[in-house]
BANURO-512933 format. One record per residue (C-alpha): x, y, z; residue number from 1; residue in one letter. Coordinates in steps of 0.5 Angstrom, whole numbers, plus 500, padded with zeros to 3 digits. Example, Ala and Ser with C-alpha at 12.3 -4.5 7.8 and 13.67 -1.06 7.14 Angstrom:
2
    px    py    pz     k   r
   525   491   516     1   A
   527   498   514     2   S
END
This chain:
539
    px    py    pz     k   r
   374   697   244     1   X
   375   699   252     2   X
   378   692   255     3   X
   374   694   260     4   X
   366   694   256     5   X
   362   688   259     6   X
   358   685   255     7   X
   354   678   255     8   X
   354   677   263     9   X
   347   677   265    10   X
   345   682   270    11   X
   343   681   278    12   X
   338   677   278    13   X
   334   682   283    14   X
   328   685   283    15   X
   323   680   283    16   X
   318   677   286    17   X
   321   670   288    18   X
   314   668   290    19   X
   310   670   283    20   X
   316   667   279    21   X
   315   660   282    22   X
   310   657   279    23   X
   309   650   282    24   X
   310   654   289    25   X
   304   658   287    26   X
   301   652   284    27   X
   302   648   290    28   X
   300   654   295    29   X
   293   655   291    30   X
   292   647   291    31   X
   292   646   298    32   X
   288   650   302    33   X
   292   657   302    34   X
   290   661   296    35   X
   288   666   302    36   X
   295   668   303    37   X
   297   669   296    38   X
   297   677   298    39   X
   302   676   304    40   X
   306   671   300    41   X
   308   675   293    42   X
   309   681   299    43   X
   314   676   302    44   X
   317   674   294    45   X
   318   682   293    46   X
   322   683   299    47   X
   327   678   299    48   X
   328   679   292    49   X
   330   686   293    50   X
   338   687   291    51   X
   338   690   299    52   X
   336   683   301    53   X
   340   679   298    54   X
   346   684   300    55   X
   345   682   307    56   X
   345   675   305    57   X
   351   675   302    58   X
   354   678   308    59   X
   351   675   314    60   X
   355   668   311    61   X
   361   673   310    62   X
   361   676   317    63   X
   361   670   321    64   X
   358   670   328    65   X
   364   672   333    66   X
   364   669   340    67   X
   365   673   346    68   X
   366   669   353    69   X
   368   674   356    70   X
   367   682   357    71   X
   373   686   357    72   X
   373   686   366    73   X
   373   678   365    74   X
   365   677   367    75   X
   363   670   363    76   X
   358   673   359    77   X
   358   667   352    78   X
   356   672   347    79   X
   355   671   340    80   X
   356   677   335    81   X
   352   677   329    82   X
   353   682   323    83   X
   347   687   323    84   X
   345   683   316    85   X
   344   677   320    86   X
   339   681   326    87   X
   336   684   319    88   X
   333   678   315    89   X
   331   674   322    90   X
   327   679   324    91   X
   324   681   317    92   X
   322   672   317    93   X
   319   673   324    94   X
   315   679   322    95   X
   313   675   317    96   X
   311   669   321    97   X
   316   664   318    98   X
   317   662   325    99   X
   310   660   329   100   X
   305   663   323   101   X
   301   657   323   102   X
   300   657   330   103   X
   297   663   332   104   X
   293   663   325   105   X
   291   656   325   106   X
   286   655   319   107   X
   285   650   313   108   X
   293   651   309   109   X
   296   656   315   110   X
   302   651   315   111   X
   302   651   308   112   X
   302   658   308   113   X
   307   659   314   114   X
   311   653   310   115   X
   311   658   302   116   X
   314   663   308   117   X
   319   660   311   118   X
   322   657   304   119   X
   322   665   300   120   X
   326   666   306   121   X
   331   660   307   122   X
   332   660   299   123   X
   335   667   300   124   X
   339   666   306   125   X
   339   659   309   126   X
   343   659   316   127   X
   337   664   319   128   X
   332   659   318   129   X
   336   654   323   130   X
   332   658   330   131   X
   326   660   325   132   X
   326   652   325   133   X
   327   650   332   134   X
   322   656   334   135   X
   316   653   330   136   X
   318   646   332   137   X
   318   647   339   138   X
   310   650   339   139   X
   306   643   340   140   X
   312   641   345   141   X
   310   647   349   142   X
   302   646   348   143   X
   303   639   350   144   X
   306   641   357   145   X
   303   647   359   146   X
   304   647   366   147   X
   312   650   363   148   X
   310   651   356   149   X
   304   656   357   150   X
   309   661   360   151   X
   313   661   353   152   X
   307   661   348   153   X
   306   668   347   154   X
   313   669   346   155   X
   314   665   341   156   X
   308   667   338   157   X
   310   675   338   158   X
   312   678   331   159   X
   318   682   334   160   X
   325   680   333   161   X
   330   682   339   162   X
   337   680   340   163   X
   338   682   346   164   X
   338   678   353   165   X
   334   682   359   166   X
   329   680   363   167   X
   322   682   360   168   X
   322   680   353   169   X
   316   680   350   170   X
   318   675   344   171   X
   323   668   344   172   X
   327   664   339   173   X
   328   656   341   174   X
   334   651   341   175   X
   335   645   342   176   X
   341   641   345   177   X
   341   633   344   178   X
   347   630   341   179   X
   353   629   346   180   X
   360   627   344   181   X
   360   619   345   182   X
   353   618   343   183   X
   352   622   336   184   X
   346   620   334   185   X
   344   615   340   186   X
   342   621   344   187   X
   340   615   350   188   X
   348   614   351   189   X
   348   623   353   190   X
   351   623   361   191   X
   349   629   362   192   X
   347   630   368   193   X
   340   633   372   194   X
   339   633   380   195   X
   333   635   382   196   X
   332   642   387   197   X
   325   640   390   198   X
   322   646   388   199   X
   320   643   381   200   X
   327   645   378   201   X
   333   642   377   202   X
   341   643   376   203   X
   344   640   369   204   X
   350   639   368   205   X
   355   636   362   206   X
   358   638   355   207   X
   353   637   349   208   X
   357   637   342   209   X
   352   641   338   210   X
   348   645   340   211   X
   345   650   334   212   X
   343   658   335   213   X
   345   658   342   214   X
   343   666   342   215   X
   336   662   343   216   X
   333   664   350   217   X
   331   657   351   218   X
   333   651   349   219   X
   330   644   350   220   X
   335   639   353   221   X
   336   632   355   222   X
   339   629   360   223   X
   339   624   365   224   X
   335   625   371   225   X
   334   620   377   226   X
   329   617   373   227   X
   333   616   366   228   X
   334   620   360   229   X
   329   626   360   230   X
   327   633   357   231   X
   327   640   360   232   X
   327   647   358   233   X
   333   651   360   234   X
   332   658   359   235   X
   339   663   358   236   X
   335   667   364   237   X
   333   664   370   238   X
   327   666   374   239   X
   330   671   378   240   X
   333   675   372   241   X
   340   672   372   242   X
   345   668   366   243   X
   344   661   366   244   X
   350   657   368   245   X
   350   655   360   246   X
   357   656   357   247   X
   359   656   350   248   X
   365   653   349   249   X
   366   653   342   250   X
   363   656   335   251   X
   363   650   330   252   X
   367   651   324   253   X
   363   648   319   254   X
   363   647   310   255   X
   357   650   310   256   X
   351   654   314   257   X
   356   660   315   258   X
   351   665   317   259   X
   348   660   324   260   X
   352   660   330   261   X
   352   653   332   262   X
   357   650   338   263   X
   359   647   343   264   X
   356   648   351   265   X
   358   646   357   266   X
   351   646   362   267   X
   355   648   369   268   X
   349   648   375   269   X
   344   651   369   270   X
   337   651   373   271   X
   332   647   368   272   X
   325   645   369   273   X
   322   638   366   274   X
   318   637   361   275   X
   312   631   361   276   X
   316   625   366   277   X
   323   622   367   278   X
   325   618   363   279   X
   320   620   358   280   X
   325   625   354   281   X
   326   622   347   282   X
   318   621   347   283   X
   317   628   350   284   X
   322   632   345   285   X
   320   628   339   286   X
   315   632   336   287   X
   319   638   336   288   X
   325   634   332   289   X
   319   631   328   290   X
   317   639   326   291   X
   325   640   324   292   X
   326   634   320   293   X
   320   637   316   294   X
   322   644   315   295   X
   330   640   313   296   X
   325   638   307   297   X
   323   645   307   298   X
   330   648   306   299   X
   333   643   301   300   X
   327   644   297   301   X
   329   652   298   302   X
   336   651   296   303   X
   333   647   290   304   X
   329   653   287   305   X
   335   658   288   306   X
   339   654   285   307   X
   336   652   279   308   X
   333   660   277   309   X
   340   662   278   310   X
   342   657   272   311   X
   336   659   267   312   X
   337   666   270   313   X
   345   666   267   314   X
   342   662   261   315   X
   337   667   259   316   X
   342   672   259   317   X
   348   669   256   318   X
   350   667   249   319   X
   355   662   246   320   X
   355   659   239   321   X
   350   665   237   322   X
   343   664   241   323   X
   342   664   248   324   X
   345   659   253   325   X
   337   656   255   326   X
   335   655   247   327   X
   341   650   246   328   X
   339   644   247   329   X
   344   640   251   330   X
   343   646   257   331   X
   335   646   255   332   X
   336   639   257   333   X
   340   640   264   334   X
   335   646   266   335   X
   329   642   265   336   X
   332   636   269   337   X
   333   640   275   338   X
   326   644   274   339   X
   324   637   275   340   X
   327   636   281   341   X
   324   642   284   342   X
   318   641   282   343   X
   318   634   285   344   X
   322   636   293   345   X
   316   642   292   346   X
   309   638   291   347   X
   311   635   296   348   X
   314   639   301   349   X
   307   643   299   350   X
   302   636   300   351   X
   306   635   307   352   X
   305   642   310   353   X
   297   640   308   354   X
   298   635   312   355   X
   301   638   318   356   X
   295   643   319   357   X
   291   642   326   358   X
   284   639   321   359   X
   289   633   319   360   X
   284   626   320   361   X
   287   622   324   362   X
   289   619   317   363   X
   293   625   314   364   X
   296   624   320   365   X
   298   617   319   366   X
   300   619   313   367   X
   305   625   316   368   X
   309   620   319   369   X
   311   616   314   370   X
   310   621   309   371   X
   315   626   312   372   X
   321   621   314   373   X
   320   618   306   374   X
   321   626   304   375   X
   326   627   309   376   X
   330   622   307   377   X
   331   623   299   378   X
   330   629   299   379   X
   335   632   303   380   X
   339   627   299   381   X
   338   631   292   382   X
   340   637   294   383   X
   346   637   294   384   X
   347   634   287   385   X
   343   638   285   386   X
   346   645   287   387   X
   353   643   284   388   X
   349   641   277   389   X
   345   648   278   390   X
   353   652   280   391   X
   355   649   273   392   X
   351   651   270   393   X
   354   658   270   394   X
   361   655   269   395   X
   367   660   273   396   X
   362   664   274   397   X
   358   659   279   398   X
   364   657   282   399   X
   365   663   285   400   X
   363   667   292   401   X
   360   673   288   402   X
   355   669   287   403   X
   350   665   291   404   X
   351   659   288   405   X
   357   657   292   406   X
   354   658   298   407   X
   348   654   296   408   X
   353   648   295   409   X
   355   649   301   410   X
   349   650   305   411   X
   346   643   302   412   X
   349   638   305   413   X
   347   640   313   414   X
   340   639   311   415   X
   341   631   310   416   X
   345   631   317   417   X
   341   635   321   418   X
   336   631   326   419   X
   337   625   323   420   X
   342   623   318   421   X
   341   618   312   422   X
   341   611   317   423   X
   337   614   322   424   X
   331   616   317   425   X
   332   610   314   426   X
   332   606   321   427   X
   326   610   323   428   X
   322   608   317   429   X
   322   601   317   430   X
   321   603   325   431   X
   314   607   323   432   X
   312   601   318   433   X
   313   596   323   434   X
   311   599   329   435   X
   305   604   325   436   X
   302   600   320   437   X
   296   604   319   438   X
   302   609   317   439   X
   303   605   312   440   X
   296   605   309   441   X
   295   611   309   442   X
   301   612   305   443   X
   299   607   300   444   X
   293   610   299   445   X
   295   617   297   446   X
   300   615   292   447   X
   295   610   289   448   X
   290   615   287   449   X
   294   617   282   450   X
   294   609   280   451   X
   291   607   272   452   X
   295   615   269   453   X
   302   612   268   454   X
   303   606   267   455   X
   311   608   269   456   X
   308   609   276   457   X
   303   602   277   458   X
   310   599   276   459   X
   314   602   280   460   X
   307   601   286   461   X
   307   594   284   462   X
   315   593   286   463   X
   315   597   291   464   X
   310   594   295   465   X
   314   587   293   466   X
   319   592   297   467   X
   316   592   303   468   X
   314   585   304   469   X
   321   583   303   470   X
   324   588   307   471   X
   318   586   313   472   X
   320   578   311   473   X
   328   580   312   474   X
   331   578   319   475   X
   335   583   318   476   X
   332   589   314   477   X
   336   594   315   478   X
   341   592   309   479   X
   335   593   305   480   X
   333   599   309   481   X
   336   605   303   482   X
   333   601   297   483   X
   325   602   300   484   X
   326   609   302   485   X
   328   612   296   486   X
   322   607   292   487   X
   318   610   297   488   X
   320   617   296   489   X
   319   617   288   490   X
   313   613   289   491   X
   311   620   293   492   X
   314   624   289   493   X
   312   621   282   494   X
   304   620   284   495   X
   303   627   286   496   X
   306   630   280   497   X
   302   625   276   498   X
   296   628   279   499   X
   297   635   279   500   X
   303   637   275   501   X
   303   639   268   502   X
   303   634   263   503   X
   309   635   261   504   X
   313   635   267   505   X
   309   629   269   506   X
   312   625   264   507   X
   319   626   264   508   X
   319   626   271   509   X
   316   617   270   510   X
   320   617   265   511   X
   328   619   268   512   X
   326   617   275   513   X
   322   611   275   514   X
   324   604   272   515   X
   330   601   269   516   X
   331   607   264   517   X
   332   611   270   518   X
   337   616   271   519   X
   338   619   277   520   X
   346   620   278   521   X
   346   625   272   522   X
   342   631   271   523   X
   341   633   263   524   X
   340   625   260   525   X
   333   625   258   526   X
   329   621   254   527   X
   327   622   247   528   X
   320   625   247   529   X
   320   630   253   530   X
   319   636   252   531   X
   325   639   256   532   X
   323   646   252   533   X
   316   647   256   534   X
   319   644   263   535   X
   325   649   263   536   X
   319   655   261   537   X
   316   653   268   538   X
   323   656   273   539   X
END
């Protein structure tokens, strides 16, 4: 026998539709309001699983962005240089409508088909997905203030990709630029500076510590005008055609998100014009930061679906011991724990997407808020765990860069620090339940429609409903503030699935998730009764 004759190694996992493959994606799609876009969906599925796609992934994280300060006669120029792959798989999500879909077509489940599009493609190639997210999530900041907004619209609407800078552009991707190196997080604490030039426009000056995608043609930045701190759109082109004073002065050189440029800049006299009043600038840019936080529960979600496909896919494929890796019941158990939690992060994800479309009551609204930080949160959290168990799952294999799966362990993390870190999103939920109590309402009538089906999950209602009158009575509840969130989160997720996922994947999810047998470190520790062989038949 050739040393040389491959045996047992599974083929590339190609070829497939990833929409028509994902059952609880499908499922969700169907269920609220969206089945109108499963066509363009299993289209959308078919391209991103071709080998084709997945090599452009593969390279555009391998390729990095490059920057380029300046050209080769010394003119500042602040370019970035991303590798053909990354400007193809971008452009293929924007003619997709990955981006701002839901706008332009706005009907009953538009962002929750806009949402199953933005999650085929993140679940691929991840790091295009940061300006796809921003773009989408600056669209109700821009409608709010059309006296700016207006001009852009179109732009961010148009289904055409072009990297270039010139004047003319019929499409347009946004950026963000909030945090600065003192403040982090406390994005009021920013120095830099705006002076207004009294005819409408003003002059930024300062450093901002992260500033993502910054080959974006705009951005939303804060800084302090005379009347406090403030929001204001700053193009890379000015009016009259030329570069804006915007500098990038470094790429970041992060664990993961290879593929996505992000930087530091330095603003030097870059002409910006406000949005909403002074010293209005959080409220002003709050929806757009809101938007992103909901596609981050989008992302991990995302990741949580590759990952888990790449495991069962390795263990339908590979033998050991004399039958295939998935008929064994110790890796049986494992894949079905993950699918478990791809299940929850998607019936989630699906019912906020539900939430966010234009014919949202004012009840689903109230809903959203609380609803999206809760997932935010925990899901985000998940992901990483999640992926490193998945990457195991294929052993040596996994741990490598000729797989995705290495990426993806990678890529995890970003999602939970992104807008928002663990702290603050847990800060910003007790703030929504004292600040909004109809959020409140409005999320404990969902999760109790599936009151009286489990007994698991009246349990855990009844505790977590203690938890926050305990929280609500704590001169100091922030200690307490992680501990009611994650209840709040599997309250959510074990609701939802008890409503509508399959019987068997319902009970295994309250019976490894919720109560004092719950396993939440560990995936593959199930209980006896759970039909892990039916789970695992789902990916």
């Amino acid at each position: 026998m050739s040393t040389h004759d491959v045996v047992n190694q599974s083929p590339p996992r190609t070829g497939l539709d990833e929409y028509g493959t994902h059952t609880a994606l499908v499922e969700a799609v169907e269920r609220h309001d969206a089945g109108w876009a499963h066509h363009r969906l299993h289209l959308t599925g078919q391209r991103v699983g071709t080998a084709s796609f997945q090599r452009d992934a593969a390279r555009a994280n391998r390729h990095e962005p490059v920057l380029h300060t300046h050209d080769r006669y010394g003119h500042r120029i602040d370019e970035v240089e991303y590798d053909d792959a990354y400007h193809r798989i971008i452009g293929a999500a924007v003619a997709d409508g990955a981006h701002t879909s839901a706008y332009v077509e706005p009907r009953p489940g538009a962002s929750v088909a806009r949402a199953a599009t933005f999650m085929l493609y993140a679940q691929i190639e991840p790091g295009h997905a940061c300006p796809i997210s921003m773009t989408h999530s600056v669209v109700p900041v821009l409608q709010q203030h059309a006296e700016v907004g207006a001009a852009w619209l179109d732009r961010v609407y148009a289904t055409s990709y072009d990297p270039a800078l010139h004047s003319g552009k019929h499409s347009a991707l946004f950026g963000m630029a909030m945090t600065e190196k003192q403040g982090g997080s406390d994005v009021r604490a920013g120095a830099t500076a705006a002076r207004p030039l009294g005819d409408g426009r003003y002059s930024l000056t300062g450093h901002k510590w992260f500033c993502s995608a910054p080959m974006s043609d705009a951005f939303l930045v804060l800084a302090q005008a005379p009347g406090g701190l403030s929001c204001f759109l700053v193009p890379r082109l000015t009016d009259e055609g030329e570069r804006n004073g915007i500098r990038i002065q470094r790429l970041k050189d992060k664990l993961g998100n290879r593929a996505n440029a992000s930087s530091e800049v330095e603003y030097v006299d870059a002409v910006g014009r406000l949005l909403g009043d002074e010293g209005r600038g959080v409220r002003t840019i709050i929806d757009m930061v809101a938007r992103t936080r909901l596609d981050c529960v989008y992302g991990s979600t995302a990741g949580m679906r590759q990952a888990v496909a790449e495991a069962a896919w390795h263990a339908r494929h590979r033998a050991a011991f004399g039958r295939a890796l998935i008929d064994q019941p110790a890796m049986t158990a494992v894949l079905a724990d993950l699918q478990l939690e791809t299940e929850a992060a998607t019936v989630t994800a699906m019912r906020l997407a539900r939430a966010h479309d234009e014919d949202a009551s004012d009840t689903e609204r109230a809903f959203r808020r609380l609803a999206t930080a809760v997932s935010k949160y925990w899901i985000c959290k998940r992901g990483p765990g999640h992926a490193y168990e998945a990457l195991e799952c294929l052993g040596g294999n996994g741990y490598t860069e000729e797989f995705p799966l290495a990426m993806r362990y990678r890529e995890q993390p970003v999602m939970a620090v992104w807008e928002g870190s663990g702290n603050v999103i847990a800060l910003d939920v007790l703030r929504a339940i004292a600040r909004e109590p109809a959020s409140l309402e409005a999320f404990d009538a969902e999760v109790s429609l599936a009151r009286g089906a489990d007994a698991r999950l009246d349990a855990h209602l009844d505790r977590t409903r203690r938890m926050v009158a305990d929280v609500a009575a704590d001169v100091e509840p922030d200690a307490g503030a992680r501990g009611l969130v994650t209840a709040l989160a599997l309250a959510l997720q074990a609701s939802l699935l008890v409503r509508f996922a399959p019987a068997a994947v319902a009970d295994a999810f309250t019976a490894t998730r919720l109560g004092d047998a719950a396993s939440l470190g560990l995936y593959g520790a199930l209980p006896g009764g759970v039909d892990a062989a039916a789970i695992a038949a789902r990916i």
